[in-house]
GUGU-518411 format. One record per residue (C-alpha): residue number from 1; residue in one letter; x, y, z. Coordinates in Angstrom, 1 decimal. Each point is the difference from the previous one (the first is absolute). Example, Ala and Ser with C-alpha at 12.3 -4.5 7.8 and 13.67 -1.06 7.14 Angstrom:
BEGIN
PARO  num  residu      xx      yy      zz
PARO    1       a    12.3    -4.5     7.8
PARO    2       s     1.4     3.4    -0.7
//
This chain:
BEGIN
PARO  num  residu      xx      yy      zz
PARO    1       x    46.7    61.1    21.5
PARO    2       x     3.7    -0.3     0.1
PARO    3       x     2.2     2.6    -3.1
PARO    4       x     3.4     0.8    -0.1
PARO    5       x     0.3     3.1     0.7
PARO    6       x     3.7     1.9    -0.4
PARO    7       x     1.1     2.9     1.5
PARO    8       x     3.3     2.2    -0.7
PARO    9       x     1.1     3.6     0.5
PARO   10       x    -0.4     3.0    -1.7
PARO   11       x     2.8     0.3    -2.3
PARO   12       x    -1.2    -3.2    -1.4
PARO   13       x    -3.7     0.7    -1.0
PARO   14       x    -0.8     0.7    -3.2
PARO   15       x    -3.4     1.5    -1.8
PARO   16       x    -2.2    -3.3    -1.9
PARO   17       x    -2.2     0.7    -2.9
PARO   18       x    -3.1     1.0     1.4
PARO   19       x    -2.1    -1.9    -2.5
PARO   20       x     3.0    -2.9    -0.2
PARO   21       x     0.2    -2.8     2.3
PARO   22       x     3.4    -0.7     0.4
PARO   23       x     3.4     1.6    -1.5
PARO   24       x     2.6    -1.4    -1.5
PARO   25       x     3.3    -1.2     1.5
PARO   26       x     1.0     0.6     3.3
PARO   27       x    -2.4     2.8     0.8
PARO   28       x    -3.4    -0.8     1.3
PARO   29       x     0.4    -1.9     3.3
PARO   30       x     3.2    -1.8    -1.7
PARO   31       x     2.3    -0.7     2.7
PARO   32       x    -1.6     1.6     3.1
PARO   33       x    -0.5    -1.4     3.5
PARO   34       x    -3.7    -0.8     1.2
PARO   35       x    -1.7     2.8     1.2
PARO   36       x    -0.2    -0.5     3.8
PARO   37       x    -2.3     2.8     0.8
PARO   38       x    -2.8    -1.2    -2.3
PARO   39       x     0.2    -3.7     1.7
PARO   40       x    -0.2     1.8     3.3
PARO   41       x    -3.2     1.7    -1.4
PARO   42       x    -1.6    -3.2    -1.1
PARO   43       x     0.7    -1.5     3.4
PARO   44       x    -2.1     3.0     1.4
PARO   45       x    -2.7    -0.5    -2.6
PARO   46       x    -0.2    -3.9     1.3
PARO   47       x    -0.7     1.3     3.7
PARO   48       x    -3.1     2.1    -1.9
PARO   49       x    -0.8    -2.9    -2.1
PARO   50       x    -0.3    -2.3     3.5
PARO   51       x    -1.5     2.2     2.2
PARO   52       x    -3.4     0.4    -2.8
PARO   53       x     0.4    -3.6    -1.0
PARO   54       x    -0.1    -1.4     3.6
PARO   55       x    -3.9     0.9     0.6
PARO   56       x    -0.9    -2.3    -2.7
PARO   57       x     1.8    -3.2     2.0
PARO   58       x    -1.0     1.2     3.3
PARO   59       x    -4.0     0.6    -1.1
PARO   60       x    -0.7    -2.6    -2.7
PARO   61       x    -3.4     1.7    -0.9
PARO   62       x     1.6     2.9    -1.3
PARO   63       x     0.8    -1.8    -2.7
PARO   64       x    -3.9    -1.2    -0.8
PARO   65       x    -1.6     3.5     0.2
PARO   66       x     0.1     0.5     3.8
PARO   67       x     1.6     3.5    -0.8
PARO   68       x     3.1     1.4     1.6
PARO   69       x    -2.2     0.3     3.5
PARO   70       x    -0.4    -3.5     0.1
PARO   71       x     0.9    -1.5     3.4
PARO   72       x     1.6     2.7     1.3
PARO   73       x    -3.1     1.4     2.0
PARO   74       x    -0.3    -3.6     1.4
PARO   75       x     3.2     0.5     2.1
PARO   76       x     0.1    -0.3     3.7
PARO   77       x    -1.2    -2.7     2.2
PARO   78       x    -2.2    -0.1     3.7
PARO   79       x    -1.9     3.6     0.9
PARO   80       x     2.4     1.3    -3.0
PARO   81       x    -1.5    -2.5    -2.9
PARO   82       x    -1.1     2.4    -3.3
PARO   83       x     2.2     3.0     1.4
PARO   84       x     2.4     0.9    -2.4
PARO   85       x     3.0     1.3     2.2
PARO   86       x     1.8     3.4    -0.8
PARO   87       x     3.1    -1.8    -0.4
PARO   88       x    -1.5    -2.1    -2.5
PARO   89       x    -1.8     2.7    -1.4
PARO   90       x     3.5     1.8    -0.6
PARO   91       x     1.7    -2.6    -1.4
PARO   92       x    -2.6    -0.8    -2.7
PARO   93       x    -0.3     3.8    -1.0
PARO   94       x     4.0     0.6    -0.3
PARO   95       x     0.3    -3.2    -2.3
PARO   96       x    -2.4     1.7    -2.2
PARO   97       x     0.8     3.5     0.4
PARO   98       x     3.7    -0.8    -0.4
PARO   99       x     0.9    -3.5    -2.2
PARO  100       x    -3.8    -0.9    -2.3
PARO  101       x     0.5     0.6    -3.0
PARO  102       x     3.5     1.8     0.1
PARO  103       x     2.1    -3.2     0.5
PARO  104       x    -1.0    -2.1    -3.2
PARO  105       x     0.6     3.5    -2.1
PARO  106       x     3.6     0.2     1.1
PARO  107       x     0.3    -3.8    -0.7
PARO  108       x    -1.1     0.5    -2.9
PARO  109       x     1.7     2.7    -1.0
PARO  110       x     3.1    -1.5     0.4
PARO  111       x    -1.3    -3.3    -1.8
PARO  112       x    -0.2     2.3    -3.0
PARO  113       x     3.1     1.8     0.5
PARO  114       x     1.5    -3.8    -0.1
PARO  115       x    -0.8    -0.9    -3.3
PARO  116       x     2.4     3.0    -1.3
PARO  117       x     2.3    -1.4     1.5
PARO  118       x    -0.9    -3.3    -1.0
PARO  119       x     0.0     0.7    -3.5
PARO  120       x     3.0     2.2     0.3
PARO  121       x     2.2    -3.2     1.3
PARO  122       x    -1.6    -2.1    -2.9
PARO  123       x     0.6     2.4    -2.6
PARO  124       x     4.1    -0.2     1.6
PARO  125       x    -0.5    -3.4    -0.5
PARO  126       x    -0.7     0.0    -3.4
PARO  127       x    -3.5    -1.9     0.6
PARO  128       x    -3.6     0.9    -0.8
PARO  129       x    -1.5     1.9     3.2
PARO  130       x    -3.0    -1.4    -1.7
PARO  131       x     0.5    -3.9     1.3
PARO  132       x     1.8     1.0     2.8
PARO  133       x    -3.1     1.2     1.0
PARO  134       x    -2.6    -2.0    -1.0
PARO  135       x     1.7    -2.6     1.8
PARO  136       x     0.3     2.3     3.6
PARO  137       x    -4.1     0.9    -0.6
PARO  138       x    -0.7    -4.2    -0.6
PARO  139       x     2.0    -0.9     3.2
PARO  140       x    -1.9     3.1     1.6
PARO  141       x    -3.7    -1.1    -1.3
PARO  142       x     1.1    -3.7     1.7
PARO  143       x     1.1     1.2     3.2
PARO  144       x    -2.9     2.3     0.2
PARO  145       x    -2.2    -2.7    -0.4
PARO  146       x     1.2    -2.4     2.8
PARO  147       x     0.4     3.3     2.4
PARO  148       x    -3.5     0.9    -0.7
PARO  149       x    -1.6    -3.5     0.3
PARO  150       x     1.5    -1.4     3.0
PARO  151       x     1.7     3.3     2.4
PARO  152       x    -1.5     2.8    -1.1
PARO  153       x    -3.3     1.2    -2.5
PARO  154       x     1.4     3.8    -0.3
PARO  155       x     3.0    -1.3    -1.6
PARO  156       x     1.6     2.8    -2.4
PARO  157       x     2.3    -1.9    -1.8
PARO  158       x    -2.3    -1.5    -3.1
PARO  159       x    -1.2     3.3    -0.2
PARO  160       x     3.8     1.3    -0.2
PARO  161       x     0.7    -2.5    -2.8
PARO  162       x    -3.8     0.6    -1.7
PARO  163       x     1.6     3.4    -0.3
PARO  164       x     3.6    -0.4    -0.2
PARO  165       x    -1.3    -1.5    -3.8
PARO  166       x    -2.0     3.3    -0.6
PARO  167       x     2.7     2.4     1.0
PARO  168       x     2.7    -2.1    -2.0
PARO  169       x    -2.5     0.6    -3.4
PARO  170       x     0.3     3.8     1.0
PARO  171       x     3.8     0.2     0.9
PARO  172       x     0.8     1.9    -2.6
PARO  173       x    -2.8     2.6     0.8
PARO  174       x     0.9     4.0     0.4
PARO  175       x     0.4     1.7     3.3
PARO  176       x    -2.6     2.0    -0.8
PARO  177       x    -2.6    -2.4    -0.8
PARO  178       x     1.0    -2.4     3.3
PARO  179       x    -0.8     3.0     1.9
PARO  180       x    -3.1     0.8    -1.1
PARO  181       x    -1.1    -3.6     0.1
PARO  182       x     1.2    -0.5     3.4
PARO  183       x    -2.0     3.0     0.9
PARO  184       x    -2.9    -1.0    -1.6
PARO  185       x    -0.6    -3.5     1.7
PARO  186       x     0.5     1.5     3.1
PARO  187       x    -2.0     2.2     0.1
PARO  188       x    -2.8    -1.9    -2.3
PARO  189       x     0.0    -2.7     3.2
PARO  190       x     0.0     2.5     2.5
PARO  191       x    -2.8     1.6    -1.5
PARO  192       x    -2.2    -3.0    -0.7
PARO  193       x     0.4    -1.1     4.0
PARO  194       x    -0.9     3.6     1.4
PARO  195       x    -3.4    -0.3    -2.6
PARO  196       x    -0.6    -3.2     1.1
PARO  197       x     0.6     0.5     3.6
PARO  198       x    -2.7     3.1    -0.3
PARO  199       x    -2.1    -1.6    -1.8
PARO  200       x    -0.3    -2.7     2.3
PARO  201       x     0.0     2.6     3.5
PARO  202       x    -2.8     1.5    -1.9
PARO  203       x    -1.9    -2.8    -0.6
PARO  204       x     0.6    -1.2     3.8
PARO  205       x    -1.8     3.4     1.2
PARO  206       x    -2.5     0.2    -2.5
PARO  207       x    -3.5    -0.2     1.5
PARO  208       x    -1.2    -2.3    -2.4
PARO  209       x     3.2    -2.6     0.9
PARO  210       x     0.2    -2.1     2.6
PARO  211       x     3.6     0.6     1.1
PARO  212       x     0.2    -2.4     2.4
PARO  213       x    -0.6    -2.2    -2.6
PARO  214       x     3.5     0.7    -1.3
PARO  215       x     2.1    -0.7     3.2
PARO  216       x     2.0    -3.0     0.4
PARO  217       x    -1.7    -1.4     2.6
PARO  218       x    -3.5     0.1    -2.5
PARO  219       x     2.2    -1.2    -3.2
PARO  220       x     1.5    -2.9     2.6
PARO  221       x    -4.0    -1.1     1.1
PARO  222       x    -1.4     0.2    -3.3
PARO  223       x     3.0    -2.4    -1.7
PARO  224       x     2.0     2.6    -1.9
PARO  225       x     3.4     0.0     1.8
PARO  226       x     0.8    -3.0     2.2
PARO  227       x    -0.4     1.1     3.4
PARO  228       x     3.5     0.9     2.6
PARO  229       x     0.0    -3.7     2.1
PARO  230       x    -0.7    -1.2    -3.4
PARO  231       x     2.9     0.7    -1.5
PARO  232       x     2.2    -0.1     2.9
PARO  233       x    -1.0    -3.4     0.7
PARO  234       x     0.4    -0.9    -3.8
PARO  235       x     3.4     1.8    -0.2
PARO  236       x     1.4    -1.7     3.3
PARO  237       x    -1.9    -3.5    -0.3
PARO  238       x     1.1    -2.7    -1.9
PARO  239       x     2.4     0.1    -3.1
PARO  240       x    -2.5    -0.9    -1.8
PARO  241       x    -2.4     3.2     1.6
PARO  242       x     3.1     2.2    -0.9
PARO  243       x     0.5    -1.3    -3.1
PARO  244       x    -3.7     0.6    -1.2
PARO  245       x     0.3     3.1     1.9
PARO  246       x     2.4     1.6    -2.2
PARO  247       x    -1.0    -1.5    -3.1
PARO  248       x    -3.2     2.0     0.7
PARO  249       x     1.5     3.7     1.1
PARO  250       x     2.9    -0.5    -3.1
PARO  251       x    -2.8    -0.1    -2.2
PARO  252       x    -1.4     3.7     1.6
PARO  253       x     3.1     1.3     0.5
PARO  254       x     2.2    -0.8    -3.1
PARO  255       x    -2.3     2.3    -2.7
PARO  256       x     0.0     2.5     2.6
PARO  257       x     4.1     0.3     0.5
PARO  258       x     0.2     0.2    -4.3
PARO  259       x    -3.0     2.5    -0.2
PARO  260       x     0.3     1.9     2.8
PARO  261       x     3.5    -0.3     1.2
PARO  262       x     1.8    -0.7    -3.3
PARO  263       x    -0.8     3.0    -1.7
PARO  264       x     1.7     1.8     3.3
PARO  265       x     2.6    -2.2    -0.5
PARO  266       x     0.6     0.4    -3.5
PARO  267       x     0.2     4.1     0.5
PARO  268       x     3.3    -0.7     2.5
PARO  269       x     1.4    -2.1    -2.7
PARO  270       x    -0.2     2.4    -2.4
PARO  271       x     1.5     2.8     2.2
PARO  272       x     2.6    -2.7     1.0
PARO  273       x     0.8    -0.4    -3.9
PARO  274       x     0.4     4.0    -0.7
PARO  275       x     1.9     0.5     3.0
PARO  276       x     2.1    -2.7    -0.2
PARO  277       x     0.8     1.4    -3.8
PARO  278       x     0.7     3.3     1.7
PARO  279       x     2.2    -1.6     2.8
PARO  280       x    -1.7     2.7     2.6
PARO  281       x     0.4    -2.6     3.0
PARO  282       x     4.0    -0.5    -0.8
PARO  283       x     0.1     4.0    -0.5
PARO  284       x    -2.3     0.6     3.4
PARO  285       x     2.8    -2.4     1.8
PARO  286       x     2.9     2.2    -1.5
PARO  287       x    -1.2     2.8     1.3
PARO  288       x    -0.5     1.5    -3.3
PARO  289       x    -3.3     1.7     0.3
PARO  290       x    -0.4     2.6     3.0
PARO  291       x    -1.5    -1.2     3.0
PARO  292       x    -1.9     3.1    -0.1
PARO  293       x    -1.3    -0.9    -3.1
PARO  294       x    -1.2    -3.6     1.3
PARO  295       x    -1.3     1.1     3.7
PARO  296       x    -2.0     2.1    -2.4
PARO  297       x    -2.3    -2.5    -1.2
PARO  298       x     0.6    -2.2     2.5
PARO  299       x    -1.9     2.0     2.6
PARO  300       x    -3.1     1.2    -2.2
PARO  301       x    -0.5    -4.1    -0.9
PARO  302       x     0.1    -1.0     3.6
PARO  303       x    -1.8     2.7     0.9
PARO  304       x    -2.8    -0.8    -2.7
PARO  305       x     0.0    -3.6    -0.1
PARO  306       x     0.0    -0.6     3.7
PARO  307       x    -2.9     2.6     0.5
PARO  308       x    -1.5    -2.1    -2.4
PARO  309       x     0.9    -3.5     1.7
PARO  310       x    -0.8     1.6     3.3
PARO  311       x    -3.5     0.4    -0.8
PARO  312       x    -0.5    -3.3    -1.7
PARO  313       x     1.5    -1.2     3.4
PARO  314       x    -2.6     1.9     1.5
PARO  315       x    -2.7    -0.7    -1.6
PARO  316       x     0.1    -3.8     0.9
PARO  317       x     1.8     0.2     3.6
PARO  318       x    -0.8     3.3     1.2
PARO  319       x    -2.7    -1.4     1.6
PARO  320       x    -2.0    -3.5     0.5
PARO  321       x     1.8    -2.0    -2.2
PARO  322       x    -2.7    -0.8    -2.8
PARO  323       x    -2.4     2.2     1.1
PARO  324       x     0.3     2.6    -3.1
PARO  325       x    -1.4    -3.2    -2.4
PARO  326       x     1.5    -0.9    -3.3
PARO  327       x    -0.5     3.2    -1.5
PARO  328       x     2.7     1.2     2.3
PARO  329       x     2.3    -2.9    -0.6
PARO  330       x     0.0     0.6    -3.4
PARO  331       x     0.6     3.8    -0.5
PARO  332       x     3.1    -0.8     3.1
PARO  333       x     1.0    -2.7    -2.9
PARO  334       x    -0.1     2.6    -2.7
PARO  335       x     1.4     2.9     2.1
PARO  336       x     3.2    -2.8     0.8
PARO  337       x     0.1    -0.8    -3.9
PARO  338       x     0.2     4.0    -0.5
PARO  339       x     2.1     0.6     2.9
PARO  340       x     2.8    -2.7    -0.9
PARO  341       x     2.1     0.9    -2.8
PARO  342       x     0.4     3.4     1.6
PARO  343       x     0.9    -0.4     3.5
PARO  344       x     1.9    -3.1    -1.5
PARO  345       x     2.5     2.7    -1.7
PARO  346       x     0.3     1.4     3.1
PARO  347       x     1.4    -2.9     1.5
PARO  348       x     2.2    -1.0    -2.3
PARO  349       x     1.9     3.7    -0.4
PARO  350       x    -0.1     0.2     3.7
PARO  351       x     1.9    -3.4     0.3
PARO  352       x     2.2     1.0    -2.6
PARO  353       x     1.0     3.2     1.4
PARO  354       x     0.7    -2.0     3.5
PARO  355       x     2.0    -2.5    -1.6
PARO  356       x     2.3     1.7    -2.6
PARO  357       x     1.4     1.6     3.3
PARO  358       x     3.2    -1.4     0.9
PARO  359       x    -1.5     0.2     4.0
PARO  360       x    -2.2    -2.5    -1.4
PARO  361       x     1.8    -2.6    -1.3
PARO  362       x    -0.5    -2.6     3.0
PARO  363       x    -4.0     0.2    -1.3
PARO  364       x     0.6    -1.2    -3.1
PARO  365       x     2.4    -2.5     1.2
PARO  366       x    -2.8    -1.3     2.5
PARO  367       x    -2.7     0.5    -2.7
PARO  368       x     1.4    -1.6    -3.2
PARO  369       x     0.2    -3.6     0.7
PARO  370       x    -3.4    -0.3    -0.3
PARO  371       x    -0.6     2.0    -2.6
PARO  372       x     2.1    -2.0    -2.4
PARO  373       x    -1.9    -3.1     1.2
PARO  374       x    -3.1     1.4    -0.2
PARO  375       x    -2.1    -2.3    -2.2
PARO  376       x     1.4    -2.7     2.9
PARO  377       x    -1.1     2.2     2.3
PARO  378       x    -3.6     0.7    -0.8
PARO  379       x    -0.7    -3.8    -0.9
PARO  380       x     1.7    -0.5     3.5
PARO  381       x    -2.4     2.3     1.4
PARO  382       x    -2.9    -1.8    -1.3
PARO  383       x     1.4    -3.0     1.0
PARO  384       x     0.4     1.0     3.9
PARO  385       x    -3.6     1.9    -0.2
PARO  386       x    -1.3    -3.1    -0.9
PARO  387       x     1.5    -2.4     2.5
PARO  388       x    -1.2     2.4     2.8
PARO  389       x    -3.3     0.6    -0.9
PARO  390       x    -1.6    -3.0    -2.6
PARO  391       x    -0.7    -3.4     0.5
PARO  392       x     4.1    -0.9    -1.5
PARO  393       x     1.2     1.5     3.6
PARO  394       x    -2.6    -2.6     2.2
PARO  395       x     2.4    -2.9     0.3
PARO  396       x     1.9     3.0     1.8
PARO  397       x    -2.7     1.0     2.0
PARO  398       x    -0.2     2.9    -2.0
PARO  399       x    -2.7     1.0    -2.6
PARO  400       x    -1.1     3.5     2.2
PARO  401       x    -2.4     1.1    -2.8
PARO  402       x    -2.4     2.5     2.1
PARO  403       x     2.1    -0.5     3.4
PARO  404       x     2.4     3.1    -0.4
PARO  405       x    -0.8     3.8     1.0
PARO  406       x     0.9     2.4    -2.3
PARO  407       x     3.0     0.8     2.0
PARO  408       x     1.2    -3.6     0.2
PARO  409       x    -0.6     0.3    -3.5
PARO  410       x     2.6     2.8    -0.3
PARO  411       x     2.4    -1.7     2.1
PARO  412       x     0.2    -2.9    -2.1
PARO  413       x     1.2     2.6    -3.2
PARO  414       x     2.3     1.2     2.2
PARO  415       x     1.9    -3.1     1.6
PARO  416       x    -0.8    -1.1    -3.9
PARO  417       x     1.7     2.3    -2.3
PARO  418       x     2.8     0.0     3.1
PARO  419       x     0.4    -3.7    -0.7
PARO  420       x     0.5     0.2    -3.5
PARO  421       x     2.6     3.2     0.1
PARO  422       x     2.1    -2.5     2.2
PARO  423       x    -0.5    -3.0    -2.6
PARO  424       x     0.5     1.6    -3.1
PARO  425       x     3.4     1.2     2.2
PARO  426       x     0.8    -3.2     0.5
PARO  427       x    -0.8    -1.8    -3.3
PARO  428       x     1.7     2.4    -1.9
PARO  429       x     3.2     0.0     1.8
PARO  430       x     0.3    -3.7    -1.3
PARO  431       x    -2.2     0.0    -3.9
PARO  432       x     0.1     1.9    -2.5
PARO  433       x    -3.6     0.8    -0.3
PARO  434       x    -3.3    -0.8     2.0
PARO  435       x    -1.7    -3.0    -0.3
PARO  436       x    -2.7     0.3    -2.1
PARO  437       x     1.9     2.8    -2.6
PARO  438       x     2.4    -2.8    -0.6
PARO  439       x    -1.9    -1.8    -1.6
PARO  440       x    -2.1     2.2    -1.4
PARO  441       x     3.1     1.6    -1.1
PARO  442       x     0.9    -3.4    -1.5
PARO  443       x    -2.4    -0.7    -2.1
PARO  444       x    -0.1     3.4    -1.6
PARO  445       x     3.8     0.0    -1.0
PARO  446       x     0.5    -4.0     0.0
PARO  447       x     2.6     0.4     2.6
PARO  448       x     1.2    -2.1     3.3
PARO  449       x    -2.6     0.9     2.4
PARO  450       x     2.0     0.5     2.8
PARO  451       x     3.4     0.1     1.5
PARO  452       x     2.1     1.0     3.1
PARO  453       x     1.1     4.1    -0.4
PARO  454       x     3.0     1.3     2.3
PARO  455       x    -1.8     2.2     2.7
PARO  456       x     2.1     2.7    -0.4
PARO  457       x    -1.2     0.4    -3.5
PARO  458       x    -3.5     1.4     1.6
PARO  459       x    -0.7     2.9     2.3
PARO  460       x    -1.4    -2.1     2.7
PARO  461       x     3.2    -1.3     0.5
//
């Protein structure tokens, strides 16, 4: 999700309405430069968003109610078949303990702090913020469709636009009241997940329940969940198989990411909205709140939320992958869901302490390439994902569904993300935006969708 973001010193920041959503003349964002640093943290919130997002490419029946154990107990081949290697075993547990469910809340975050912006540059315009938009969130709900359908069923951006038009009913909302909502969703979905996820560990112990009965391997032979060669062989068959394959999951997955993600989701966005109101990022940058004062609740929410995400790590790697049943699954989900938004403030205060030092301005001149092309670069993702590991990558003698260790797993996010740091580089030095905000970008404003931008205009250059 690609926003303009602007960034300028101190002397030029000025206080907005708190309950506004822009201010008049020259003052709100008027004339300032993008805001580097916060491109540089969406471009770190993409390497969170690929290293979750990649399980569900690599092992298809993830997707289908396989759980997040699925297939990853099967790795190994010969005397070592079933043995689930202490490299892999690492690997898995640090992309849980460290990027589920923290990523999409810093993307998401920022989504929200886009549209002040957004409605800040129309109201400078002189146009409704209202049509601008409606027409982002249509071009949103479209993409999001395609992306879902044919790359990838956990797609977030119909959800985005699904709740871009809620947020942009409530724009005008007090600080107060965002707050409290935000609060409340979070911690109504957490909630719900832990209950459920003790309910259902109760249930599984319970001498008067089979709890075998509720393992995947039971739900697989008795016809609930399509079995792990199933779907592999569906999601890297034909195109037909893969087509009919994804039909299928986006039909489980889709209610899930607007129930159960969105409301997540929509929290960020409202914090987005107050703090962008409140310019606290562009104040963080200018070093006009202590550091003192930051590292002070930086440490306590990385201390809390990655106790919590440690033990919801735990809880499902710790030992034999699967072997705590989906009562265990489920409270790791809810402990993630409660875990998120707080080590997620961590992150984002510890990144921008780094980067509003001068020492680290090569960082965010690395980093923010591919943060300003960031809806190109999580479509591109997808796109990649799926030529390596689905039936669109077999005239490439690809399609590895199943065939990857968890460690190959996390090499491919590494050489991945790599890749795209170096394209966005390169694209960038030549266009004035990314490929897919261009026209996205074009169709919200009725502009020319793209054109040549000197290089030395951009800090890639």
């Amino acid at each position: 999700m690609s926003c303009d973001l602007s960034a300028t010193g101190p002397a030029q920041i000025q206080p907005v309405p708190p309950e506004g959503i822009v201010s008049g003349g020259s003052g709100y964002f008027g004339g300032m430069e993008r805001l580097h640093a916060v491109d540089a943290l969406r471009a770190l919130a993409l390497l969170g968003i690929l290293s979750v997002n990649i399980w569900y490419f690599a092992f298809p029946e993830n997707l289908v109610g396989g759980g997040r154990s699925a297939g990853l107990s099967e790795t190994g081949s010969g005397d070592d078949a079933g043995a689930f290697a202490a490299a892999d075993q690492w690997v898995a547990f640090a992309a849980t303990a460290v990027f589920e469910g923290k990523s999409y809340v810093i993307f998401s975050f920022l989504f929200g702090l886009a549209f002040v912006l957004q409605w800040s540059s129309a109201h400078r315009a002189g146009v409704s913020e209202v049509s601008r938009s409606q027409r982002r969130f249509t071009g949103l709900v479209v993409l999001g469709l395609l992306h879902g359908v044919f790359l990838f069923v956990g797609d977030i951006l119909l959800a985005y636009a699904v709740l871009g038009f809620a947020l942009l009913g409530l724009r005008r909302i007090s600080t107060r009241a965002a707050l409290l909502l935000a609060a409340g969703l979070w911690v109504v979905v957490a909630l719900a997940l832990l209950g459920l996820g003790a309910l259902t560990w109760w249930l599984e112990s319970a001498p008067l329940m089979d709890g075998a009965a509720m393992s995947p391997e039971s739900m697989e032979s008795s016809g609930l969940i399509m079995a792990s060669e199933e779907a592999r062989a569906a999601y890297t068959g034909s195109l037909g198989s893969y087509l009919a394959f994804q039909l299928d999951a986006y039909a489980l997955v889709a209610p899930s990411m607007l129930l159960v993600q969105g409301p997540i989701a929509f929290a960020a966005f409202l914090l987005g909205l107050v703090l962008g109101r409140l310019r606290m990022l562009e104040r963080i940058l200018a070093g006009e709140i202590a550091t003192a004062r930051l590292v002070s609740v930086m440490l306590p929410a990385l201390a809390v939320g990655g106790g919590l995400s440690v033990t919801a790590a735990w809880m499902v790697w710790g030992g034999e992958p699967g072997a705590g049943g989906l009562g265990a699954e489920t409270l790791s989900a809810g402990l993630i869901f409660l875990a998120g938004p707080v080590q997620a403030t961590g992150y984002v205060l510890a990144a921008l302490l780094v980067m509003r030092h001068r020492g680290f301005s090569w960082l965010v001149r690395l980093l923010a390439p591919a943060g300003r092309m960031s809806l190109s670069n999580y479509l591109g993702q997808s796109l990649v994902l799926a030529l390596i590991f689905s039936a669109l990558g077999a005239p490439l003698g690809l399609g590895l569904a199943g065939q990857l260790s968890a460690s190959q797993v996390g090499g491919v996010v590494v050489v991945l993300w790599l890749g795209q740091l170096g394209i966005s580089h390169l694209w960038l030095r030549f266009f004035d935006r990314g490929p897919m905000e261009a026209p996205l970008r074009a169709w919200t404003y009725a502009v020319k969708p793209l054109h040549v931008k000197p290089a030395q205009d951009h800090p890639s250059a």
